[in-house]
TIMI-2910 file (N, C-alpha, C, CB; in pm, 1 decimal, decimal comma, always signed):
<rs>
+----------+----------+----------+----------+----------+----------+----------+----------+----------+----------+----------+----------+------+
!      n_x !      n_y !      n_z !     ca_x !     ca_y !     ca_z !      c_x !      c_y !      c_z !     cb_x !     cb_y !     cb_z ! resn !
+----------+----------+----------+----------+----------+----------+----------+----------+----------+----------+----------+----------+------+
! -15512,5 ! +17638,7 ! -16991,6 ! -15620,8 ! +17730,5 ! -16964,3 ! -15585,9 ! +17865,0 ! -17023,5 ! -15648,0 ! +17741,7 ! -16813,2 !  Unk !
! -15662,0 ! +17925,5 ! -17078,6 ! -15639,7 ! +18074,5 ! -17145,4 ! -15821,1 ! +18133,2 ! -17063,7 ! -15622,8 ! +18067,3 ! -17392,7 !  Unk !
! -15777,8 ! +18238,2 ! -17054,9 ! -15833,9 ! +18300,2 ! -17008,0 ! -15852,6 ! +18331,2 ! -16806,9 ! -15919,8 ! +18257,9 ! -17086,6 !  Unk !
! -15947,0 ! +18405,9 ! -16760,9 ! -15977,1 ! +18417,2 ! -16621,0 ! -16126,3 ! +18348,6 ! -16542,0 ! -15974,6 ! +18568,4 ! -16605,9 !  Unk !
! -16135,2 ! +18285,1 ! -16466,1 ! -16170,6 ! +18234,3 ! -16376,2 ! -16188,2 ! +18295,5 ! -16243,5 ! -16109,9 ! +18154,2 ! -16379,0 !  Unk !
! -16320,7 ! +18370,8 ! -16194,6 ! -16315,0 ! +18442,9 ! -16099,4 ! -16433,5 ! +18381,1 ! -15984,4 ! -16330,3 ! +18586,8 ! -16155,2 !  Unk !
! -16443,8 ! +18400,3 ! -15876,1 ! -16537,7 ! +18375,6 ! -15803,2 ! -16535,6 ! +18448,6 ! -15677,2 ! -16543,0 ! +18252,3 ! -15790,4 !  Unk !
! -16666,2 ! +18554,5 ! -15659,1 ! -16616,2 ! +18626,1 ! -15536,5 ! -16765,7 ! +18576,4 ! -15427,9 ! -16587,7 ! +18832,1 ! -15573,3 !  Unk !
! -16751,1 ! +18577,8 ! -15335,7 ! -16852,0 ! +18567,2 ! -15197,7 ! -16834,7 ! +18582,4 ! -15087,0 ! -16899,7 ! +18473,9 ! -15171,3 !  Unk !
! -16895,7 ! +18623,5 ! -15022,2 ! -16887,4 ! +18639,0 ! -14849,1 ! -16944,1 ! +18523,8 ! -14742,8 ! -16977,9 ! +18772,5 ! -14807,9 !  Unk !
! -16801,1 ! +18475,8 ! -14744,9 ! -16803,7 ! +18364,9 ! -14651,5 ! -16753,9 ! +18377,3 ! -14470,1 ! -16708,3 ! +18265,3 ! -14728,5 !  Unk !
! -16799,5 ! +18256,9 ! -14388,0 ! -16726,9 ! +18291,2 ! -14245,8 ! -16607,6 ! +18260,7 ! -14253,4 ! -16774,0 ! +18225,1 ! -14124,2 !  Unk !
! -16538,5 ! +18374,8 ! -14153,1 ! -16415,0 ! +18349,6 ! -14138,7 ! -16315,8 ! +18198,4 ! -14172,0 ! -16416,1 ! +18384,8 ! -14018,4 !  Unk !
! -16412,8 ! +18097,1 ! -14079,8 ! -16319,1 ! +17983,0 ! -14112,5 ! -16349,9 ! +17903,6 ! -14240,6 ! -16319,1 ! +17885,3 ! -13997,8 !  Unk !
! -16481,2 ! +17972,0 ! -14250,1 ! -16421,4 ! +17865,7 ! -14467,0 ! -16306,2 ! +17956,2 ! -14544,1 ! -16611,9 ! +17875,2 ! -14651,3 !  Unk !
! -16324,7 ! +18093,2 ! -14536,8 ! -16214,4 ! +18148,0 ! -14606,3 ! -16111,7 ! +18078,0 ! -14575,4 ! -16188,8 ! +18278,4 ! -14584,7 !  Unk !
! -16085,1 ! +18026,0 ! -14419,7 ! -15933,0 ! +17993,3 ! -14348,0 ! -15932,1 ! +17868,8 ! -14417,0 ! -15912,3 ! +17980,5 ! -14159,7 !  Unk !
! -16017,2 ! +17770,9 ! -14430,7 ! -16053,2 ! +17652,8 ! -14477,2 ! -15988,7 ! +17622,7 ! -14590,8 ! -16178,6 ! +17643,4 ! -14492,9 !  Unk !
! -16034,3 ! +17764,1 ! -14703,1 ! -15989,7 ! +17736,7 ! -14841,6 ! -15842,1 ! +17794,8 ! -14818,0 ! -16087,2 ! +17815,1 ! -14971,6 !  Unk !
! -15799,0 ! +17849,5 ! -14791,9 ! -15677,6 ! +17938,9 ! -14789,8 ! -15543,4 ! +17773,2 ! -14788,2 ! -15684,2 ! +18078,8 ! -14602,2 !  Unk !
! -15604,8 ! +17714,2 ! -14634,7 ! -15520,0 ! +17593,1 ! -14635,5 ! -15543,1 ! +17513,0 ! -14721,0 ! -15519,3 ! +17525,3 ! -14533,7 !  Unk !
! -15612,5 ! +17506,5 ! -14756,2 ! -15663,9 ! +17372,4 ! -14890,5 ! -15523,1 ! +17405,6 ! -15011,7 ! -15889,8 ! +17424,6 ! -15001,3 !  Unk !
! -15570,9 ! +17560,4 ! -15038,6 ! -15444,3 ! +17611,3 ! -15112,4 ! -15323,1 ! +17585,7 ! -15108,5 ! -15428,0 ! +17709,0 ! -15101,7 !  Unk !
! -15273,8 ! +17601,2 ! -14967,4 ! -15193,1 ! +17622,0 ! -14929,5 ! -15081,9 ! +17433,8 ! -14944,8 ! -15247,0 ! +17703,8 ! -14797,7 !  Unk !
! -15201,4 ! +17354,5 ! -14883,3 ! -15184,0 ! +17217,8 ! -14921,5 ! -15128,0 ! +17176,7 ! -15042,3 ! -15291,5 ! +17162,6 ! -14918,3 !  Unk !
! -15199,3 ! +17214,4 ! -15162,6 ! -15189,5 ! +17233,1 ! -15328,6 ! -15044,6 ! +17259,2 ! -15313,1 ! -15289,3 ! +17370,7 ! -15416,9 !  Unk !
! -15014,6 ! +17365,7 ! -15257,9 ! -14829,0 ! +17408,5 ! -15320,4 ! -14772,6 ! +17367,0 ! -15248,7 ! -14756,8 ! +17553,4 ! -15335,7 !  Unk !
! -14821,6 ! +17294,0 ! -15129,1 ! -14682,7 ! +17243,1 ! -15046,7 ! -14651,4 ! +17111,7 ! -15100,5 ! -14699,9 ! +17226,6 ! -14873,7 !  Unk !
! -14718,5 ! +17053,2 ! -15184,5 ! -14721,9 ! +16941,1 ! -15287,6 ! -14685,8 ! +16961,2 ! -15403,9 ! -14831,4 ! +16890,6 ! -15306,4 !  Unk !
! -14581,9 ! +16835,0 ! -15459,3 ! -14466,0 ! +16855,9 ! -15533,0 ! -14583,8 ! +16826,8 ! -15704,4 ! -14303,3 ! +16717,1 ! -15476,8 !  Unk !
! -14593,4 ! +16900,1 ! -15808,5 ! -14678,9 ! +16908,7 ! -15944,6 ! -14788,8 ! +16987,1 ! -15946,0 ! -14730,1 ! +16784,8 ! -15987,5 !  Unk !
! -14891,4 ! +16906,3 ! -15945,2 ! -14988,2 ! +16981,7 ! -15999,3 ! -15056,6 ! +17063,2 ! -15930,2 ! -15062,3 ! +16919,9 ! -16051,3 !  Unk !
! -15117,1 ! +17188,6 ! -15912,4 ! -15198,3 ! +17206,2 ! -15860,5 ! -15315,6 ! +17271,5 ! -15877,6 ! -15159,6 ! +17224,5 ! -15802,7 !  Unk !
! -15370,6 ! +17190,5 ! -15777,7 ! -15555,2 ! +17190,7 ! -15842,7 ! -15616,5 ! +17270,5 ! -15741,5 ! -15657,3 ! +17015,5 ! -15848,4 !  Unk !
! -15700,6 ! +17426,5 ! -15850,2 ! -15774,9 ! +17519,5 ! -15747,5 ! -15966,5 ! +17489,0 ! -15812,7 ! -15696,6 ! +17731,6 ! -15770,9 !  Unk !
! -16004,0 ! +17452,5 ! -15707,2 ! -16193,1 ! +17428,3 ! -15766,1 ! -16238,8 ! +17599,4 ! -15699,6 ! -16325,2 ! +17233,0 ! -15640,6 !  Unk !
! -16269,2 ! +17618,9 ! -15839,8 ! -16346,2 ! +17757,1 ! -15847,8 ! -16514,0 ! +17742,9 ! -15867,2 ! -16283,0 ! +17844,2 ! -15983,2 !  Unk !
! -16601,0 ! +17767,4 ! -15781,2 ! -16721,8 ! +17719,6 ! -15842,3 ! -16762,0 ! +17565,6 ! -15862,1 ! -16719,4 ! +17775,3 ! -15963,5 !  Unk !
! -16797,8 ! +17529,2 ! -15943,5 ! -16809,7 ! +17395,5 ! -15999,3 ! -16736,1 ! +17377,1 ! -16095,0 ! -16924,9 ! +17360,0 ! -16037,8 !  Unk !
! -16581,9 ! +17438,4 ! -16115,0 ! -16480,0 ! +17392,6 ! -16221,5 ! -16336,0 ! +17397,2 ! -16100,7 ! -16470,6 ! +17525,2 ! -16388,5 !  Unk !
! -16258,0 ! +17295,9 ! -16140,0 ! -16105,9 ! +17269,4 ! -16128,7 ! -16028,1 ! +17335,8 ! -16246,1 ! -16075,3 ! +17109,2 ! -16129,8 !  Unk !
! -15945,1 ! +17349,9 ! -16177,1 ! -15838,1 ! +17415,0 ! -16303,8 ! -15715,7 ! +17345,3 ! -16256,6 ! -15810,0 ! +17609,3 ! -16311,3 !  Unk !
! -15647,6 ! +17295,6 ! -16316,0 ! -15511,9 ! +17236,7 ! -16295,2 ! -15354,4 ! +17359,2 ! -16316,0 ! -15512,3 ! +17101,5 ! -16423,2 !  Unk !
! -15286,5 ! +17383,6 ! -16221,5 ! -15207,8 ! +17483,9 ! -16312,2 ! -15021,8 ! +17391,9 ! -16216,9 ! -15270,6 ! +17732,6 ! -16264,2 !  Unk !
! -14931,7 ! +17433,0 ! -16306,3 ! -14855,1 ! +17411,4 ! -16288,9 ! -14699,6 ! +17431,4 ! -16247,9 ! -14888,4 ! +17390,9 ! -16329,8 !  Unk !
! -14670,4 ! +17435,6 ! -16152,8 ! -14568,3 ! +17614,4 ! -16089,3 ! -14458,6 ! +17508,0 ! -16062,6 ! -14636,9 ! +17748,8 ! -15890,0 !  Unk !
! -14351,3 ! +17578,2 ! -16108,1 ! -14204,2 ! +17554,1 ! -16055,0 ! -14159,5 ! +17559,8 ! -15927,4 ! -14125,1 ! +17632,7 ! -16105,0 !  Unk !
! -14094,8 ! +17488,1 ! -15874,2 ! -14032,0 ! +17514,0 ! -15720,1 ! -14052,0 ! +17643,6 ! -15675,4 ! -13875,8 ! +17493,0 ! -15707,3 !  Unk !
! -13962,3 ! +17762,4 ! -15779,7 ! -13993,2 ! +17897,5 ! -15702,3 ! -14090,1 ! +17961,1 ! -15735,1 ! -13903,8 ! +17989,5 ! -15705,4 !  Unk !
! -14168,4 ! +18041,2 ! -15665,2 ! -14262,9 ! +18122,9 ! -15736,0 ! -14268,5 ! +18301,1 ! -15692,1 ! -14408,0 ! +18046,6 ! -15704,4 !  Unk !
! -14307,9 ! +18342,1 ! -15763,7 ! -14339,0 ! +18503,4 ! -15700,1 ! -14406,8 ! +18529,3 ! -15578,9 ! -14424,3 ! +18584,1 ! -15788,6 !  Unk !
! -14411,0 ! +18577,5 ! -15463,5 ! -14514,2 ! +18594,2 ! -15387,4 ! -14547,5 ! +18740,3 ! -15368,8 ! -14491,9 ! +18528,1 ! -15269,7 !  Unk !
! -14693,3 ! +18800,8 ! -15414,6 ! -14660,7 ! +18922,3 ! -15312,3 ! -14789,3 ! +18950,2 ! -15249,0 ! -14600,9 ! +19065,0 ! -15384,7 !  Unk !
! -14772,5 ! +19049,7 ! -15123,8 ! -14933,4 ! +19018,8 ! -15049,2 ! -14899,1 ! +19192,1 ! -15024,5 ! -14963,5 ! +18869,5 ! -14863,9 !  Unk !
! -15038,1 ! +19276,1 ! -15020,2 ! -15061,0 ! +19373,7 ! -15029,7 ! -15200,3 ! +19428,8 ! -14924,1 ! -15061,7 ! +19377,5 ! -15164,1 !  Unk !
! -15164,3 ! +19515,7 ! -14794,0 ! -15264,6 ! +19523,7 ! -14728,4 ! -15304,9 ! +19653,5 ! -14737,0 ! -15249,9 ! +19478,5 ! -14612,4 !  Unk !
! -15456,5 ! +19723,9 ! -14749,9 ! -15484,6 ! +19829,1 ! -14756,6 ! -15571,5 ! +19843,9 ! -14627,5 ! -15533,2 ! +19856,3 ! -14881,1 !  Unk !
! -15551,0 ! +19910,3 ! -14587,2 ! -15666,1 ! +19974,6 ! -14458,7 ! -15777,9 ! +20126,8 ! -14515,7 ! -15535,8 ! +20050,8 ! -14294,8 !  Unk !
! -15891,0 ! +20143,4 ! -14565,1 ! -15914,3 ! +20274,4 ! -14632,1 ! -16019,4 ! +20336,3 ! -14481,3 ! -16009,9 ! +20253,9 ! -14823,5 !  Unk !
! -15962,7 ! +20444,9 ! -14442,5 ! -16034,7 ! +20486,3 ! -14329,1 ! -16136,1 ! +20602,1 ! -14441,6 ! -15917,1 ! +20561,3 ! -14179,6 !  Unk !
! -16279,4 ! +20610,2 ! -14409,3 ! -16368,6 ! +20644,2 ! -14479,1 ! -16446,8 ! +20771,3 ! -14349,5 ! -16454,4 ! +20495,6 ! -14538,2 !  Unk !
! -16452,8 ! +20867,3 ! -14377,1 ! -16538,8 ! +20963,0 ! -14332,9 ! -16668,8 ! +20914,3 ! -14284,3 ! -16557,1 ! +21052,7 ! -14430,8 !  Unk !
! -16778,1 ! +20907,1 ! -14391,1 ! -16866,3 ! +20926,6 ! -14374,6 ! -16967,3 ! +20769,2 ! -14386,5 ! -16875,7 ! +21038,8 ! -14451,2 !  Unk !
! -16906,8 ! +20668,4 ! -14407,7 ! -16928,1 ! +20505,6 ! -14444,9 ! -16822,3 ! +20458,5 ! -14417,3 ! -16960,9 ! +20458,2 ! -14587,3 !  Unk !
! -16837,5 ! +20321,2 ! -14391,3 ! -16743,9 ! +20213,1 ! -14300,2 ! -16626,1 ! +20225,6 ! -14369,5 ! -16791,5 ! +20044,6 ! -14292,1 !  Unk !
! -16510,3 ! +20192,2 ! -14250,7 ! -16374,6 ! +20153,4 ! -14263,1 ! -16426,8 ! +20002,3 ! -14407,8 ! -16291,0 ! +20094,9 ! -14060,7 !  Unk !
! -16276,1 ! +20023,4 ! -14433,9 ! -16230,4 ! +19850,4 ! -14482,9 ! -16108,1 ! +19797,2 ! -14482,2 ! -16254,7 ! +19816,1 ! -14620,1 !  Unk !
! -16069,6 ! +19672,0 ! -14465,2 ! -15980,3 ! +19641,4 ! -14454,8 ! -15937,1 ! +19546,7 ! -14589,1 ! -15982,6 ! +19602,6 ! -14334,7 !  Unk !
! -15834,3 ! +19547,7 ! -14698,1 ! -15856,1 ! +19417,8 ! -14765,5 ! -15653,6 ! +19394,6 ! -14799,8 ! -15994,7 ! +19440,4 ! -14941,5 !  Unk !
! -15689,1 ! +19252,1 ! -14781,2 ! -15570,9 ! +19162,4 ! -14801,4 ! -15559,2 ! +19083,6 ! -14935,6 ! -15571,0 ! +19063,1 ! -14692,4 !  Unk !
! -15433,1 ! +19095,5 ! -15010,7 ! -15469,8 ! +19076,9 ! -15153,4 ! -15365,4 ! +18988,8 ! -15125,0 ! -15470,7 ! +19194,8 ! -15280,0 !  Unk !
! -15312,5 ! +18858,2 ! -15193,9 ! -15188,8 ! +18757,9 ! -15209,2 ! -15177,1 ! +18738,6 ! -15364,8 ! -15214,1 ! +18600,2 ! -15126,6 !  Unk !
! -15105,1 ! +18740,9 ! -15391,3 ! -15077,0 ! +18709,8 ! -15526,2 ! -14976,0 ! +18604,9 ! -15547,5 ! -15037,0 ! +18824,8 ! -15592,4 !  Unk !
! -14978,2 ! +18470,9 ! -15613,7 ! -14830,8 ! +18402,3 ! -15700,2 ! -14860,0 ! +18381,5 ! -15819,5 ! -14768,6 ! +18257,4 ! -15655,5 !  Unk !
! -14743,0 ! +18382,0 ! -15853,6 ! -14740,6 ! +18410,0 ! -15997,9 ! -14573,1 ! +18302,1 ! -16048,7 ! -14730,8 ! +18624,3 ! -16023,5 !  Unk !
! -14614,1 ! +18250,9 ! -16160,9 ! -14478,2 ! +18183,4 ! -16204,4 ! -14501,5 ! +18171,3 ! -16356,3 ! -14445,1 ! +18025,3 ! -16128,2 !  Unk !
! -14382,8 ! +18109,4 ! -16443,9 ! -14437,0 ! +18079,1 ! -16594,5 ! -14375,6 ! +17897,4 ! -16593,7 ! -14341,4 ! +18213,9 ! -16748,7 !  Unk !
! -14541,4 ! +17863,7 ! -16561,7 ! -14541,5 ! +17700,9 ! -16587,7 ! -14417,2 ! +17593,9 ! -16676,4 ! -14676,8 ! +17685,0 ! -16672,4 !  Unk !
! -14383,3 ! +17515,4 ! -16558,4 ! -14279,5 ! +17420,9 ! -16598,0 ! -14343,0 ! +17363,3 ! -16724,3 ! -14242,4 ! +17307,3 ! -16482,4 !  Unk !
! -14483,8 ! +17314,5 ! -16715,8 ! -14482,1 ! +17248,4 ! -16813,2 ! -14590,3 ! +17322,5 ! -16909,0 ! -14501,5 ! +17108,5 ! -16775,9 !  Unk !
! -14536,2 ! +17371,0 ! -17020,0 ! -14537,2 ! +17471,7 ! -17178,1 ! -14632,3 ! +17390,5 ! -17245,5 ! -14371,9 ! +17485,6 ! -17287,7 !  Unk !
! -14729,1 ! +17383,6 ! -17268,0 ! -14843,3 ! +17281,9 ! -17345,2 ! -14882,2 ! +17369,9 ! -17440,3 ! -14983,2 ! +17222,4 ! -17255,9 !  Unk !
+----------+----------+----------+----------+----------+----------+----------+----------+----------+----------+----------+----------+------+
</rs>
């Protein structure tokens, strides 16, 4: 895959939780793993270790709503080089 693949929406709490484990399933399983974005799969392929980093912002706002957002990131350079 070259390039980015994005998909954003506002879902209930437990499909976010839904997909999060689905994910989460994907890497606790030993090869491939498969994320469905939309109506496409992408196959990607991560080594035992990987990067993790998760980043929380709280922005307290004056005059319009608080927000809260939780970012996760992994990141690795694929075992398998195609």
């Amino acid at each position: 895959m070259a390039g980015r693949i994005t998909q954003s929406e506002e879902v209930e709490r437990k499909v976010a939780a839904d997909r999060l484990n689905a994910l989460a399933g994907e890497f606790r399983d030993d090869g491939t793993v498969r994320v469905t974005i939309g109506n496409k799969t992408v196959e990607l392929h991560p080594p035992e270790e990987v990067e993790y980093s998760i980043d929380v912002v709280e922005t307290k706002r004056r005059f319009r709503r608080n927000r809260e957002n939780i970012r996760i990131e992994l990141s690795w350079k694929p075992e398998n080089n195609d």
